[in-house]
N, C-alpha and C positions, 0 to 999 in steps of 0.2 A: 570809269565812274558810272553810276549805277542812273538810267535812263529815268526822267520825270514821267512818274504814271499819273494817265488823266483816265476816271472810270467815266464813259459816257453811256447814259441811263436813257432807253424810250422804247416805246414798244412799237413804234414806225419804222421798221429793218431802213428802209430808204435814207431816212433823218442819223438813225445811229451810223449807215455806210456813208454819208457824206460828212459827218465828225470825223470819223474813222481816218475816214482819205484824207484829211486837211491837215488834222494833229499829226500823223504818222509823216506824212509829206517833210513837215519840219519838224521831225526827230523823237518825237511825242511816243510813249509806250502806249498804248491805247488799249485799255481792256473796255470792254461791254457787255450791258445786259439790260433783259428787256421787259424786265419791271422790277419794283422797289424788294421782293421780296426778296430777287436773286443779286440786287447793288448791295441789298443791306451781307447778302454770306461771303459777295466778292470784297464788301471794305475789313470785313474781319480776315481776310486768307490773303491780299493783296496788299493793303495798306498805300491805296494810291493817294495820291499829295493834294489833287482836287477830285473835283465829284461836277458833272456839268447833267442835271437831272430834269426831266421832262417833269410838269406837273401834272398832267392831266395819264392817267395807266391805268390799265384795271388792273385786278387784285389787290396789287398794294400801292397805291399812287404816289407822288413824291413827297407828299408833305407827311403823310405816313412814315413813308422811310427814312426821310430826313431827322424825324422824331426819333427813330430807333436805332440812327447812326448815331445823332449826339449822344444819347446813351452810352456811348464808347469812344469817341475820336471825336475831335474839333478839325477836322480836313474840313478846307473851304470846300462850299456848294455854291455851283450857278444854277440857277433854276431856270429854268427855258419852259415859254407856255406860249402857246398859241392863238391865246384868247386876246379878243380884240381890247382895243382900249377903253375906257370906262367898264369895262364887264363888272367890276366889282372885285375881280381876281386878283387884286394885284395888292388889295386892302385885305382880303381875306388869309393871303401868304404870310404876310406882315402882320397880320393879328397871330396867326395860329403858331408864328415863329416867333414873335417877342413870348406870348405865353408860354409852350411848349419847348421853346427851345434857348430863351435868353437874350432875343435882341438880333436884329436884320432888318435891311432895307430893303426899296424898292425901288428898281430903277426898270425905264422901259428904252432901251435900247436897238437902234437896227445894227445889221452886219457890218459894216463899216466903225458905227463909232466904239463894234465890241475890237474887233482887231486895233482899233485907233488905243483903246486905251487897255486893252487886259494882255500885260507881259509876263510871261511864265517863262522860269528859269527851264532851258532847256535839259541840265544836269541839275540834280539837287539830291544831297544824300536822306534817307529817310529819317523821319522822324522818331 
């Protein structure tokens, strides 16, 4: 059976090798890249099942690219940002993504209550 691809998107090599390492650890295909211009040619050639996207990149940042995957594919995206709380980032996603993209939440989660609650089928065949 054919391995769950998760594309993890950032342009901090550090943060994409510690996704890298964890997904892969439990069974995870793991492709990467390191900004939206090059997530948005690997979800057309790959077809990975989620998408776990930094917002904040230069060139093409995530909410960019996120715009120009829906365009093609409804693969979940987690968006991961760095931004403290209240920044206003977190209203701005959720504006630019109900507009632009049809509808998204926002949740501010730590590391613990992401593994508590986000279970990915280890095998899943493609869509």
């Amino acid at each position: 059976m054919e391995a769950y691809r998760i594309l993890a998107v950032d342009d901090d090599p550090s943060i994409l090798n510690i996704i890298e390492t964890a997904l892969s650890q439990e069974g995870y295909a793991v492709l990467t890249a390191s900004d939206g211009n090059a997530a948005c040619h690997l979800v057309e050639r790959e077809k990975p099942h989620l998408i776990i996207m930094d917002v904040m990149m230069p060139q093409c940042n995530g909410i960019l690219a996120t715009i120009r995957i829906r365009e093609e594919s409804n693969v979940p995206i987690l968006m991961l940002s760095a931004k403290a709380e209240g920044s206003g980032l977190g209203l701005a996603i959720a504006q630019t993504y109900t507009e632009s993209v049809g509808g998204s939440f926002h949740v501010e989660i730590d590391g613990d209550q992401f593994a508590a609650i986000v279970t990915i089928p280890k095998n899943k065949s493609n869509r």
